[in-house]
C-alpha positions as CSV (number, residue, x, y, z in Angstrom):
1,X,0.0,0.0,0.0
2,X,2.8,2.2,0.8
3,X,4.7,1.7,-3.0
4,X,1.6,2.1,-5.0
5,X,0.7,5.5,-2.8
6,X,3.7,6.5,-3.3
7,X,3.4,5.6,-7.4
8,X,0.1,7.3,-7.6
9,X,1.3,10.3,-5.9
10,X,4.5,10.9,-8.0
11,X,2.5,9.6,-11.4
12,X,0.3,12.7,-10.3
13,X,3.1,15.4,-9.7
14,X,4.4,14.2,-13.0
15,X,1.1,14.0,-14.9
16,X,0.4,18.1,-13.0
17,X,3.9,19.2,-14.2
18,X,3.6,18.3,-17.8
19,X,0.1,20.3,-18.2
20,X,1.7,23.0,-16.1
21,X,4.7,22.9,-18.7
22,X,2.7,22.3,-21.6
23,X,-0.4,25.0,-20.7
24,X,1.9,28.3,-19.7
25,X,2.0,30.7,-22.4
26,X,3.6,32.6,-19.8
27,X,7.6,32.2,-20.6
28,X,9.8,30.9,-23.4
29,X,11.6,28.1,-23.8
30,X,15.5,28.9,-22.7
31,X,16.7,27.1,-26.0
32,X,14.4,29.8,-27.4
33,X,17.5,32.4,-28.2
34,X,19.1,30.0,-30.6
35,X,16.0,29.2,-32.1
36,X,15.0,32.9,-33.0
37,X,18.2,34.5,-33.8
38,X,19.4,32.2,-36.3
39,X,22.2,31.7,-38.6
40,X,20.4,33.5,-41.3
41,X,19.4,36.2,-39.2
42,X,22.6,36.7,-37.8
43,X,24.4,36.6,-41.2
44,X,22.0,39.0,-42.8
45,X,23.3,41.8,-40.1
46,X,27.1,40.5,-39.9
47,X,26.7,39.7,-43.6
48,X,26.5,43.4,-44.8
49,X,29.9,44.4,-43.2
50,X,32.2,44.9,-45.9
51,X,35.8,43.0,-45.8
52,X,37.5,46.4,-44.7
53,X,35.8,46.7,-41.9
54,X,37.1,46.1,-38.7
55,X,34.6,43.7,-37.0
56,X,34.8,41.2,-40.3
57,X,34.2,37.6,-38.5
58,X,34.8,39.3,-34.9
59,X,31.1,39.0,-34.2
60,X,29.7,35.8,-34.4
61,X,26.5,33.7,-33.8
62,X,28.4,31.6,-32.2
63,X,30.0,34.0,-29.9
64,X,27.1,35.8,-28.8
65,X,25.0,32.4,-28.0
66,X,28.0,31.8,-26.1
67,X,27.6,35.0,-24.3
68,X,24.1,34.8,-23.7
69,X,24.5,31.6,-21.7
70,X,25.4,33.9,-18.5
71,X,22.2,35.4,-19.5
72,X,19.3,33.3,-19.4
73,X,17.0,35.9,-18.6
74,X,17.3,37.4,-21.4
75,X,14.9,36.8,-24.2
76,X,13.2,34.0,-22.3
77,X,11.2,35.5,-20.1
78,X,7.0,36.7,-20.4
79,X,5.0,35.4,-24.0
80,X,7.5,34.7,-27.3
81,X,6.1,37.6,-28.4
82,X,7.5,39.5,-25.7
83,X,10.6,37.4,-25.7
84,X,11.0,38.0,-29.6
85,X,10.4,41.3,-28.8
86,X,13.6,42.1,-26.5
87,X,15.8,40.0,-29.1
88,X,14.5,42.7,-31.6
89,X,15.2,45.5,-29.4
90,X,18.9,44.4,-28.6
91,X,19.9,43.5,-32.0
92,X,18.8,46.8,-33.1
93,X,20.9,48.5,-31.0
94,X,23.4,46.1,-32.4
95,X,23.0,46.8,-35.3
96,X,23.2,51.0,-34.9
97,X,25.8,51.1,-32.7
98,X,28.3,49.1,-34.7
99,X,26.8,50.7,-38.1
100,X,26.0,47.0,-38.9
101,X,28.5,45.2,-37.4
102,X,31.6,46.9,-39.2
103,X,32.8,48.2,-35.9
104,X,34.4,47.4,-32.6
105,X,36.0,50.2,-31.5
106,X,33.9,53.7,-31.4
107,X,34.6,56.0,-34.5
108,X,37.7,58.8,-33.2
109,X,37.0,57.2,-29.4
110,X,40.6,57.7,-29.1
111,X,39.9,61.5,-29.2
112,X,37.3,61.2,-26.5
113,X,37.7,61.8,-22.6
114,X,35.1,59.2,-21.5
115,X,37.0,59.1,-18.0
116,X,34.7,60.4,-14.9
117,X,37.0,61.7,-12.2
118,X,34.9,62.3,-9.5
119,X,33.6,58.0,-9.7
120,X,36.1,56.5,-6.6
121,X,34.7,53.6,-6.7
122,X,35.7,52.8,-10.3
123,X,38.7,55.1,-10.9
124,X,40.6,55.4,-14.2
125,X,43.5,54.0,-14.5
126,X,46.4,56.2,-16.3
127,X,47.0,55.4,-20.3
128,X,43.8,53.4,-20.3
129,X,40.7,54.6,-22.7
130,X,37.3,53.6,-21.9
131,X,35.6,55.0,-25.3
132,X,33.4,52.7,-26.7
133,X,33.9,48.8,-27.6
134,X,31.6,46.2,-28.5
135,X,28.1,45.9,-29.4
136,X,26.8,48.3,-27.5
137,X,29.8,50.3,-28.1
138,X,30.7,49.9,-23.5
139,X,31.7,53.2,-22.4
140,X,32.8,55.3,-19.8
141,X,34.9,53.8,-16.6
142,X,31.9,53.9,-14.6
143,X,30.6,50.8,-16.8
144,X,33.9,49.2,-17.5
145,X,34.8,48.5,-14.0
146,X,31.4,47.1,-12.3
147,X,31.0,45.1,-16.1
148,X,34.5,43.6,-15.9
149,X,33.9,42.5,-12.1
150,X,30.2,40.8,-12.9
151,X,31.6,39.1,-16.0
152,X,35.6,38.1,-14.9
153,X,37.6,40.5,-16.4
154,X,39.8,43.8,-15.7
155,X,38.2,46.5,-17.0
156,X,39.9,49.4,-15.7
157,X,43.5,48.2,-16.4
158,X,42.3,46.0,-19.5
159,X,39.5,47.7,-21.4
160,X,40.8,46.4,-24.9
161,X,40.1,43.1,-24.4
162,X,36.1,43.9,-24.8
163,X,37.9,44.4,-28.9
164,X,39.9,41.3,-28.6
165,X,37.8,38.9,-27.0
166,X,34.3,38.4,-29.0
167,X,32.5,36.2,-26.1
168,X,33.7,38.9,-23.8
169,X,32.5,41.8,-26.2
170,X,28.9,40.1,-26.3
171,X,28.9,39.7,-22.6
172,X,29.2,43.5,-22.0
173,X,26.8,44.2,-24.1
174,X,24.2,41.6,-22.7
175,X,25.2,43.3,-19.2
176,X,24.6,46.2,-19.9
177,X,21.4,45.1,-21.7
178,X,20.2,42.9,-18.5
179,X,20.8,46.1,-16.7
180,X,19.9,48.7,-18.1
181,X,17.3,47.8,-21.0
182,X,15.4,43.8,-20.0
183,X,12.9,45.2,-17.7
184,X,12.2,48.1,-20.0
185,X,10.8,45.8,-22.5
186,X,9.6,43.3,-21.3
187,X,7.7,45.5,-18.8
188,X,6.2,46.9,-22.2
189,X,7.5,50.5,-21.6
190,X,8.5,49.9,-25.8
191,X,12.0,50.0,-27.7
192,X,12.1,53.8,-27.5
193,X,12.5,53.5,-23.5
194,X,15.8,51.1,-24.6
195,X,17.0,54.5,-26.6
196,X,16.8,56.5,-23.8
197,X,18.8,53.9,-21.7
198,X,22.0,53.5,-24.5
199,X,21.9,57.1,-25.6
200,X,19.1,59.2,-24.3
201,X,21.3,62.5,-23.2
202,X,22.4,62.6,-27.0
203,X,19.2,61.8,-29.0
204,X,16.3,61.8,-27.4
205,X,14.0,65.1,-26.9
206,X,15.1,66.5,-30.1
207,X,19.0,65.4,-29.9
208,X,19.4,63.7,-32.8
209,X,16.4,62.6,-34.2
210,X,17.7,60.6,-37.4
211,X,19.6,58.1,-35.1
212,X,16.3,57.7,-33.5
213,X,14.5,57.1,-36.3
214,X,17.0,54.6,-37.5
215,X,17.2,52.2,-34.5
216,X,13.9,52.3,-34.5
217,X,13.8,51.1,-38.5
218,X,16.0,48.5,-37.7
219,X,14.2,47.3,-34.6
220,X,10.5,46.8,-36.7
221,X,12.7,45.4,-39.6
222,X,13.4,42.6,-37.1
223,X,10.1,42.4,-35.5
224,X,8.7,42.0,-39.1
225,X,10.8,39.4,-39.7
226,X,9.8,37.2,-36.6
227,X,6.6,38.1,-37.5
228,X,5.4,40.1,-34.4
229,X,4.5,43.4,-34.1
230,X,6.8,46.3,-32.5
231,X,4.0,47.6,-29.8
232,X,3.8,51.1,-28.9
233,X,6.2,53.6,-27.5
234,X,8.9,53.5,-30.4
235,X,10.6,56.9,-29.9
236,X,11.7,58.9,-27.4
């Protein structure tokens, strides 16, 4: 009597887990990533940098699902809408930010002074540059320090390796993304809430209104193209 209530009570957990797991709408498979940004809709961004450019081969699909590991929040959580949604969202700021993946290092960041004195916590450290790198272009030592110590890596005495290491490079970006950006969308607040987050003192409210306008083309080209819509709230 004691096996066969036991039986019947586990046969019943089971039987209530798989009609929990198969009835939620609520949250996306985490194998879900892979499955929406594929090869061909990685290659179709990476695709268009020309061989000159710096970034050729630096960002890959492979490198960025690699990333995204430490990351499983990200595009998983609420409806696959919603999850498709922040996938969008991040690639389009991808895609802007490194002009379509030609870049890694920011355009004349070497002529910038990206280095905030009066932040003790995170100091600069002399002959290091913290213009920016990556996807999301990183910047400032103020992000460099507190996204080297979350992901493993020096960022105040070793910025450059967010241009050498592509795994590393994503992983900033998905930091800063998780940080700054996830609960944003997913929140529905809409992509142009995600402008004011990367860039808002620069282009929103009037500051430069065509590098609005083209994140914002580039984040319902990707909604189109895995087939949902882009909600409301595009601009800021």
């Amino acid at each position: 009597m004691k096996n066969s209530i036991s039986k019947n009570y586990v046969l019943s957990i089971f039987l209530l887990g798989a009609f929990t797991i198969t009835a939620s709408p609520c949250y996306a498979s985490p194998n879900a990533v892979s499955g929406i940004v594929t090869g061909a809709f990685f290659d179709g961004i990476a695709g268009k940098a020309s061989p000159s450019c710096e970034a050729k081969g630096f960002y890959t699909r492979a490198a960025f699902l690699k990333a995204a590991e430490s990351y499983p929040e990200f595009g998983t959580v609420g409806s696959a809408d919603v999850a498709k949604r922040e996938i969008a969202a991040f690639f389009a700021h991808v895609t802007h930010e490194t002009i379509q993946m030609c870049y890694i290092n920011e355009i004349n960041g070497t002529t910038r002074d990206y280095c905030d004195e009066t932040n003790t916590e995170y100091p600069c450290t002399a002959g290091k540059m913290y213009y920016g790198r990556g996807p999301i272009q990183l910047s400032w030592n103020f992000n460099y320090g507190p996204a080297g110590k979350s992901i493993g890596f020096d960022g105040l005495n070793d910025p450059d390796v967010v241009a050498r290491d592509s795994v590393i490079s994503f992983k900033t970006a998905l930091w800063y993304w998780m940080k700054y950006c996830h609960s944003l969308i997913i929140s529905g607040q809409g992509f142009g809430a995600t402008i004011r987050a990367i860039n808002g003192q620069i282009e929103c409210d009037g500051g430069s209104p065509s590098s609005v306008s083209n994140r914002v083309e580039y984040f319902k080209e990707y909604c189109r193209q895995f087939g949902i819509q882009p909600g409301d709230h595009l601009s800021c």
